[in-house]
N, C-alpha and C positions, 0 to 999 in steps of 0.2 A: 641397450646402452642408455645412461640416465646422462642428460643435459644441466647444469648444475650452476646458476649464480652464487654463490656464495650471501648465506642469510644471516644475518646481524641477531634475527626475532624472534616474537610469535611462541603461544599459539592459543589462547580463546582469540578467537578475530574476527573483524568484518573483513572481507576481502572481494576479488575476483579469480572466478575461474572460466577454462577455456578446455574445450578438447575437440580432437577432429579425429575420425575412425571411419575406417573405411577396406576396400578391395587396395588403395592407392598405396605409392610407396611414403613411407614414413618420411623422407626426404621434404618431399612435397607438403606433408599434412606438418611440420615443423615448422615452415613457412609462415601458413595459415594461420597456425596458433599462435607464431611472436607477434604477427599483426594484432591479434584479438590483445594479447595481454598490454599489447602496448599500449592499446588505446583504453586498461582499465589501473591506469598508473592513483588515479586519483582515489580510485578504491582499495590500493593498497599498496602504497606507496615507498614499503618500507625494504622489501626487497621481490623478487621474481625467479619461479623455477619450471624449466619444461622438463618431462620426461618421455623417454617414445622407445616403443615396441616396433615388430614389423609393421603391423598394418594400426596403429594407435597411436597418437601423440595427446600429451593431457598439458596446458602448464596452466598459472597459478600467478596472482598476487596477494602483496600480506600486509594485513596494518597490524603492528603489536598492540594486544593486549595483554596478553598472560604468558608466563615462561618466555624470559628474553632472552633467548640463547637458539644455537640454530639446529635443535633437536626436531625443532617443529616444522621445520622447512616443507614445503609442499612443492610441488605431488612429494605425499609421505607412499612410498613402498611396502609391501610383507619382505620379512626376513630375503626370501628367496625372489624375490623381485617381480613375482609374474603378476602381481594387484598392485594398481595404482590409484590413488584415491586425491583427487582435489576438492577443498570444500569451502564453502560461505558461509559463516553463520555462528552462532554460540550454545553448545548441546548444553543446558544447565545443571542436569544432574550427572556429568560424565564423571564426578568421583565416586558418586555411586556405583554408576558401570563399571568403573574401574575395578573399584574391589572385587565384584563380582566374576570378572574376568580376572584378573589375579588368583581369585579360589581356584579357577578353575587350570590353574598352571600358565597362565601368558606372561612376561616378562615384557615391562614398557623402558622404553630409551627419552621418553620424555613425557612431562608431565603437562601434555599437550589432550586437549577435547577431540583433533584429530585422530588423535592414534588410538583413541577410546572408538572410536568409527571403524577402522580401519580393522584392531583385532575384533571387532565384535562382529563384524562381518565375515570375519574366518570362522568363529567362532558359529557364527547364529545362523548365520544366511542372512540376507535382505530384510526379508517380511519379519522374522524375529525381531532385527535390530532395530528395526522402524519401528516398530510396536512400542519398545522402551523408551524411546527417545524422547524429552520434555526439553524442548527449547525451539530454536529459528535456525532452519537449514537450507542450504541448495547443495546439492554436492555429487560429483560424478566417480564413477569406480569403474575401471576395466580390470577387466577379469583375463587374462591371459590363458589361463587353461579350459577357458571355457569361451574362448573368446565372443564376450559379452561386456556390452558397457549399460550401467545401471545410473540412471539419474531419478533423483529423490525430489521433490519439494515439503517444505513443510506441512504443517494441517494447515494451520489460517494462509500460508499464503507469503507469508512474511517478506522472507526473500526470494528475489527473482530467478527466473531459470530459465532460458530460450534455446529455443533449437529449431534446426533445420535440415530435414532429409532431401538429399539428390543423388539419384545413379547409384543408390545402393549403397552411400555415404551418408553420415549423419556428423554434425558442427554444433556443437553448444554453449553456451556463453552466460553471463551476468548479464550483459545488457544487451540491445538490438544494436548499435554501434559496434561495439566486438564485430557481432558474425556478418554488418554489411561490411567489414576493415578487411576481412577474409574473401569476399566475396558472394556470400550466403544472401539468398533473398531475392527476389525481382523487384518489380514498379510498387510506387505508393498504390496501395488500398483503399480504393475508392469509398468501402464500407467503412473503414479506421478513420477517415477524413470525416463521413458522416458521422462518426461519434463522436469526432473531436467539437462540431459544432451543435451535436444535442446537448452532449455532457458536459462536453471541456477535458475531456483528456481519452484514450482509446482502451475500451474494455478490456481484460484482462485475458478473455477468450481468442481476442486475434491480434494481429502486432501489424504498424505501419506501413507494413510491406509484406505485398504476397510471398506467400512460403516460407517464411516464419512462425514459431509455433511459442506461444508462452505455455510450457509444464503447470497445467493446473494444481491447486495444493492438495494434497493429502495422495500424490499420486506417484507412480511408482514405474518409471517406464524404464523396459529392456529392449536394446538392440543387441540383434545376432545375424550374421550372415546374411545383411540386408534387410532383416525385416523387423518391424516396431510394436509392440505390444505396450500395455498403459494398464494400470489396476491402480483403482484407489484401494486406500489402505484405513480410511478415517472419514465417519462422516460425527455430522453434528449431531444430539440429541434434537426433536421437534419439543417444544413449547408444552408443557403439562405432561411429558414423560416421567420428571421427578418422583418419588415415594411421597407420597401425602405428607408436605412441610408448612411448620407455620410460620409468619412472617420471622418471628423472633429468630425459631430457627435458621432460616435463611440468612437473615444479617449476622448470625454468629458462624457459621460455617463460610459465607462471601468474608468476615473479615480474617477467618485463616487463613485460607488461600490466598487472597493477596498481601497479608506477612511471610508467608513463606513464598509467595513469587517474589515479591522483593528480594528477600533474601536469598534468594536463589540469582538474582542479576546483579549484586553489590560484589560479587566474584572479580578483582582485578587487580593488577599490577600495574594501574596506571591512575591518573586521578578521574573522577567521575563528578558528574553537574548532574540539571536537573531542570528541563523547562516547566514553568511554573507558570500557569494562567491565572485568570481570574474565577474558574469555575471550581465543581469540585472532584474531577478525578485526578486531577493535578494533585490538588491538595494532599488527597489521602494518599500520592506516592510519596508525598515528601513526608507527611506524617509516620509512614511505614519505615519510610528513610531513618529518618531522626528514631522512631523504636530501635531499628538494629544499629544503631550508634555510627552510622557513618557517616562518612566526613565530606560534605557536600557545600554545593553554591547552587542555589537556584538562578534561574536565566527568567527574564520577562522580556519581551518586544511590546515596544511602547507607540501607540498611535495618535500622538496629540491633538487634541481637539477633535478625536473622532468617536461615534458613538461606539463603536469596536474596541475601541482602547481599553483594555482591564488591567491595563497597571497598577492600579490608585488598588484594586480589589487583590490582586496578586500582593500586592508590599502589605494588605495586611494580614493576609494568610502567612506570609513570611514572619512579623512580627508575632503573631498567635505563637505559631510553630518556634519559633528563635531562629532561625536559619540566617545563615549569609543569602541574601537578594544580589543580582546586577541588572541595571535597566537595560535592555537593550533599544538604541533609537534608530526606526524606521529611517531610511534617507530623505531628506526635505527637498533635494536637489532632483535633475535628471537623472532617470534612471534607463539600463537599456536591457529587455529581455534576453541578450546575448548569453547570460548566466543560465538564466532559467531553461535555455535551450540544450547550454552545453551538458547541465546536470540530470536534467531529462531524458535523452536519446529520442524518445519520441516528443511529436508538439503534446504540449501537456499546460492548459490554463490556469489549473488550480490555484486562487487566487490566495490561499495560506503557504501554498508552495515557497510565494519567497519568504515570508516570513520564517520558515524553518529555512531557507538558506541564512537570512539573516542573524539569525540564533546561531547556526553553525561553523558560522565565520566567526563568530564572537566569542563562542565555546571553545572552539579550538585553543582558542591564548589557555585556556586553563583546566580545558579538560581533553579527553579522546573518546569515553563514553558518555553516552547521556539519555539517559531515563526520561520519560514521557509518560502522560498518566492516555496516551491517546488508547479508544476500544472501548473504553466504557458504556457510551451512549449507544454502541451498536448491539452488545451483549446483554445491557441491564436496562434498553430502551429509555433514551436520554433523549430522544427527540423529537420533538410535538407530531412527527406526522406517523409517528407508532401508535401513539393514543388515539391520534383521531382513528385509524387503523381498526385497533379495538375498540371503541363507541361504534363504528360502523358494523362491523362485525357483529357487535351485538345486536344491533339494530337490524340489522340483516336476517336475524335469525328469529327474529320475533312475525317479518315480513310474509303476508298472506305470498302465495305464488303470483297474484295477479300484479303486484305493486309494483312490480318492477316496469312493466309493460304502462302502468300508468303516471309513474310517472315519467316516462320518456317524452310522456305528453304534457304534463303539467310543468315541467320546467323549461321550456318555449315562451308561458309567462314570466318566466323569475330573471331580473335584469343581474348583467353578468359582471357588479361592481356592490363595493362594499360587503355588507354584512350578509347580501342574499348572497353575494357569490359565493363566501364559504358554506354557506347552506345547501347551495347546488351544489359541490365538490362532494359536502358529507354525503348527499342523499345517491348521486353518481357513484361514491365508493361503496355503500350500499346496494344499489343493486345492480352497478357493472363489474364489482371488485377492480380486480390488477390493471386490468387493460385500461379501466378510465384513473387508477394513481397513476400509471405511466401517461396518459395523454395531459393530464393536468399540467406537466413539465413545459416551458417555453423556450424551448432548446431551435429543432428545423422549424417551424413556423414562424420566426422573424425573418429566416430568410427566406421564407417560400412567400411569405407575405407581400415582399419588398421585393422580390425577384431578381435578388441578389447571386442565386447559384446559377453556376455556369453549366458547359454543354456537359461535360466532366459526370458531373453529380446531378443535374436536372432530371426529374422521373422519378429518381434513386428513392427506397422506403427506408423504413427503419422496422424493424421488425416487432420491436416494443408498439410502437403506434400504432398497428396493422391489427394487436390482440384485440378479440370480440369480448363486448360486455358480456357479463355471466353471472349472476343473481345467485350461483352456487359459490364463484371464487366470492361474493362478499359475504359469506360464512365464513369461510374459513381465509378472510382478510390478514388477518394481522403475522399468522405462518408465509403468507404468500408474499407479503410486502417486506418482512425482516429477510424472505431465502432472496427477494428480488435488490433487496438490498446490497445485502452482502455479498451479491454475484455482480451488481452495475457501478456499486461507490463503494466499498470497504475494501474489496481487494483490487479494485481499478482505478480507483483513486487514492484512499486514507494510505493503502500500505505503499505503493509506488510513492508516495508524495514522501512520506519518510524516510524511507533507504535511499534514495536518489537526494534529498536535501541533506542528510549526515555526509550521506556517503561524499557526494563532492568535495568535501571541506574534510575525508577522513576520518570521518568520527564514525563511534560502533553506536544505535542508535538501540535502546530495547527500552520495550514496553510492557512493563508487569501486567498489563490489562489485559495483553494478547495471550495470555499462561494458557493454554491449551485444556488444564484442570479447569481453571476457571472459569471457562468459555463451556463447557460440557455440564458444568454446576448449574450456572447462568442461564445456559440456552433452554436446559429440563424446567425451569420453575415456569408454574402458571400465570397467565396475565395477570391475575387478581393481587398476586405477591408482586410483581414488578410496578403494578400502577396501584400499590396500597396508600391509600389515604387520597386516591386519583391524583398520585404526581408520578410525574416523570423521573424514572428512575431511581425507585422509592427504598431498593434495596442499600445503595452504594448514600444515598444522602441522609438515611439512618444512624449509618457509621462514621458521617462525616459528622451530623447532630452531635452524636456521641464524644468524638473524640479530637474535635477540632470547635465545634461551638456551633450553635444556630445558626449565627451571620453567615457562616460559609456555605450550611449545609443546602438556606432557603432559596441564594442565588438567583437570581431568574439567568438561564443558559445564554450566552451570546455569541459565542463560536469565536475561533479564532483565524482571524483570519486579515487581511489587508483593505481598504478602503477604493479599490480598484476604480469603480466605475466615476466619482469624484475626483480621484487622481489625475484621472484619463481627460477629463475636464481641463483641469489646470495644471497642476507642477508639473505632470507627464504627459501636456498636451501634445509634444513634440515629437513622439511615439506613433500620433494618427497619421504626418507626415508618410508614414509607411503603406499608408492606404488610400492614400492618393494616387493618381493615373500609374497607368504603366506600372503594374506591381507584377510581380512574379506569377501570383493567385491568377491574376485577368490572362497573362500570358502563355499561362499553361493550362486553363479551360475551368480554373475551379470555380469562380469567379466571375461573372458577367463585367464584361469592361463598361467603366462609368456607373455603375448599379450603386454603389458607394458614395458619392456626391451626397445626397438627400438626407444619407444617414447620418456622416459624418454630421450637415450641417446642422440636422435637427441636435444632435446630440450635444455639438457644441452651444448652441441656443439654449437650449433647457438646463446646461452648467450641471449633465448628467450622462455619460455613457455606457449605453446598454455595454451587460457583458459579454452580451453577442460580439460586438464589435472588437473587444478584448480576446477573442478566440482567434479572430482572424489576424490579428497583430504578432500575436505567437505563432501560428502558421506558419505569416508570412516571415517573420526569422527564420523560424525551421525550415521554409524551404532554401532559405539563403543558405543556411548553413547544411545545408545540405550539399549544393553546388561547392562551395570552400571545400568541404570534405572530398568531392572527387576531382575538383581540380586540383 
């Protein structure tokens, strides 16, 4: 029997999905799952559908995008009802599948990207269908005749996907909220909590709370009969895999692919924006924009009077280009992390985070998708500590055996500020590799310094900090720091930060940069082609020279992000209040009672607060709002 709100929408979309499968009675696991959907209204808020089997129940929210009619309604079913299929995300080339499946005799009821899933999975099987696939998915299928449920992620990671096994059950969700609303999960994770205070947000490998599991990308997991099996399906090309190309080549092959990635995400039925920095991967989407003639507004968030602010640089990229500009203005008043919490599920400090909510809230008045130039600097190596990366590397490989060993000794002289500092960093990344670019971070050492961690977490390592220098990882550097990247900040932070900031505010949020083609282009070419002419991501500002003008192309990079630790100072001094005596943090052991005093004060003094202290400010929301949620 299929459970059915009645759908207004849909169907390219961002949404949420939920399912609960098990030995139990469907009765029971229907329950579960209107909890999960309910608490993913904001991801898809346009309408909501369960469907359940004996032992399966799967349901669904929807934001419209494409095909506004209720052909697309999810869980979409086969003809014969025994496959049920919910999903997240946007397949970009599904009119292609389409046709292909049409040759092959399928008849569609709607001219939805889900049902492009759904027969191609009768058609293909799993591993086939995932092969074809170009775009951003999470999405679950039960199999009825084989009773099997299949959960996907994409390659990069894009969208999220969780889940949780017990007693022979498994519960999956869009978010970590869904499946603790069900009941999925135990206690906070003392190791997730450790990363929220190295990193500022919890790695992608493990989720807030015990026995939760985040679906790694490119991965492919089957439940049956209680038991869990997991296959990737996609890894990346390594660095100098490409056919022997020359620079020239390279920027004319990177600027197809990002034409036709563009053109491949301008697909919609609703109106589409476009946030627009100061830098230039931004640029070249809006320039790609304006090639396929569409009808857009660029978004800028504005931080006055701060050195972060790239407004002023953004409005002239806008005039270059002709585009519609809107300033977005950061709020000058109080503000309270209670957003940033709700849109997150886990504590999550990311200090661009609200900036992209800011952007979202603002977008919404006039768009529902919106394009990002974000992924460039991780793909095409945009950011100084890839280069340094490779100098060291090289430097490393020039290195008698013995040099490592001496200088372990010789830098006990070199003092550990200014210009020698980065000198000790290079010659460390040199001959410890990965393990000394991880320790260089100033993440647990503020608080172990300051003996701020409680009984909780006191002892507790980090696993990154613990890796041994090794004179072989700084050979082969600059592989090891882009895989260590893209496993600790790209998919743990960059992609969380942007589907949790659209998504709040219901926007579909896609990024030409994350094109899964382009990313397999990009990741094959040699260092020598990405740091040519020894700049920072020498391929993409080529074609920004080219086709947008010098001024934009030479940029020096400034990130995008908020002014946090100044804020925290002043306009948002009222926020430290939260860190004073008797906090939730001291109360429940994470926390040493009183440890906080010294810091605040110094911090207040110096009219500058570490972002250390900005982590524990967010926590300590999340665990309040955490309490709200079970009371």
């Amino acid at each position: 029997m299929v459970v059915k709100r009645p759908a207004t929408c849909d169907d390219l979309l961002m949404c949420g999905v939920a399912g609960h499968v098990g030995p139990g009675t469907n009765d029971a696991y229907e329950q579960t799952v209107r909890r999960m959907v309910q608490t993913l209204v904001r991801r898809g808020p346009d309408s909501e559908g369960v469907a359940k089997w004996p032992n399966a129940v799967l349901g669904h929210r929807r934001l419209a995008i494409l095909d506004l009619s209720a052909a697309g309604h999810q869980p979409m079913l086969s003809d014969d009802g025994q496959i049920g299929l919910v999903f997240n995300g946007c397949i970009f080339n599904f009119l292609e599948l389409r046709q292909e499946l049409e040759q092959r005799g399928h008849q569609f009821r709607s001219r939805s990207d889900t049902e492009v899933l759904l027969r191609g999975y009768e058609e293909w099987g799993i591993d086939a269908l995932v092969g074809r696939l170009r775009g951003m998915f999470a999405f679950g299928i039960w199999d009825q005749r084989r009773r099997t449920l299949t959960l996907v992620r994409d390659r990069l990671g894009v969208k999220p996907l969780m889940y949780c096994e017990r007693n022979g059950e498994i519960g999956f969700a869009s978010t970590v909220r869904a499946l603790r609303a069900a009941g999925f999960g135990g206690e906070i994770n003392p190791d997730a909590v450790i990363d929220l205070l190295e990193f500022g947000w919890v790695r992608d490998s493990r989720a807030i709370y015990t026995g939760i599991c985040k679906l790694p990308p490119a991965t492919i997991l089957e439940w049956q009969d209680g038991r869990v099996s997991e296959r990737q399906y996609w890894w990346l090309p390594a660095g100098g895999e490409a056919p022997r190309t020359t620079f020239q080549e390279a920027v004319e092959e990177t600027e197809r692919l990002l034409l036709e990635s563009v053109r491949l995400r301008l697909i919609s039925d609703v109106p589409i924006g476009v946030l627009l920095s100061g830098g230039i991967d931004s640029a070249l989407v809006c320039w790609a924009m304006r090639e396929a003639n569409a009808n857009i507004t660029a978004f800028t968030v504005r931080a006055p009077g701060d050195a972060s602010d790239e407004s002023v640089d953004a409005a002239y990229t806008a005039r270059v280009l002709d585009i519609p500009h809107e300033i977005v203005e950061m709020p000058n008043t109080s503000f309270s992390p209670d957003e940033l919490v709700d849109a997150y599920c886990e504590a999550f400090s990311c200090q661009s985070a609200l900036a992209v909510l800011w952007v979202a809230r603002a977008v919404k008045r006039r768009a529902t998708v919106l394009l990002t130039g974000d992924g460039g600097d991780d793909v095409f190596f945009g950011y100084p500590f890839f280069r340094n990366a490779w100098l060291a590397q090289r430097v490393a490989r020039r290195l008698p055996a013995p040099a490592a060993a001496a200088w372990r000794v010789a830098r006990k002289a070199c003092p550990p500020y200014g210009a020698i500092r980065r000198m000790r960093h290079f010659m460390d990344y040199a001959t410890g590799g990965l393990g000394d670019h991880a320790r260089a971070h100033d993440g647990l050492p503020y608080y172990e310094c300051r003996s701020i961690l409680g009984e909780r977490l006191r002892g507790m390592e980090l696993p990154e900090r613990q890796t041994a220098s090794a004179s072989e990882s700084g050979r082969r550097l600059l592989q090891e720091v882009s895989d260590y990247h893209r496993r600790m900040h790209f998919t743990s932070e960059f992609l969380p930060k942007l589907d949790g900031g659209t998504m709040y505010h219901s926007i579909e949020g896609r990024e030409p940069l994350l094109d899964s083609k382009l990313w397999e282009f990009g990741a094959a070419l040699p260092p020598e082609i990405h740091f040519h002419g020894r700049r920072l991501k020498a391929v993409l500002r080529e074609i920004a020279r080219r086709r947008i003008g010098p001024e934009v192309a030479y940029r020096e990079k400034r990130g995008f992000t908020v002014p946090i630790e100044q804020w925290l100072a002043g306009r948002w001094s009222e926020m430290l209040d939260h860190l004073r005596e008797g906090t939730l943090l001291e109360k429940e052991g994470w926390v040493k009672p009183g440890a906080l005093r010294e810091p605040l004060k110094t911090a207040l003094a110096e009219g500058r607060v570490p972002i250390q202290l900005w982590r524990l400010v967010v926590l300590e929301f999340w665990m309040k709002s955490r309490l709200r949620e079970r009371g």
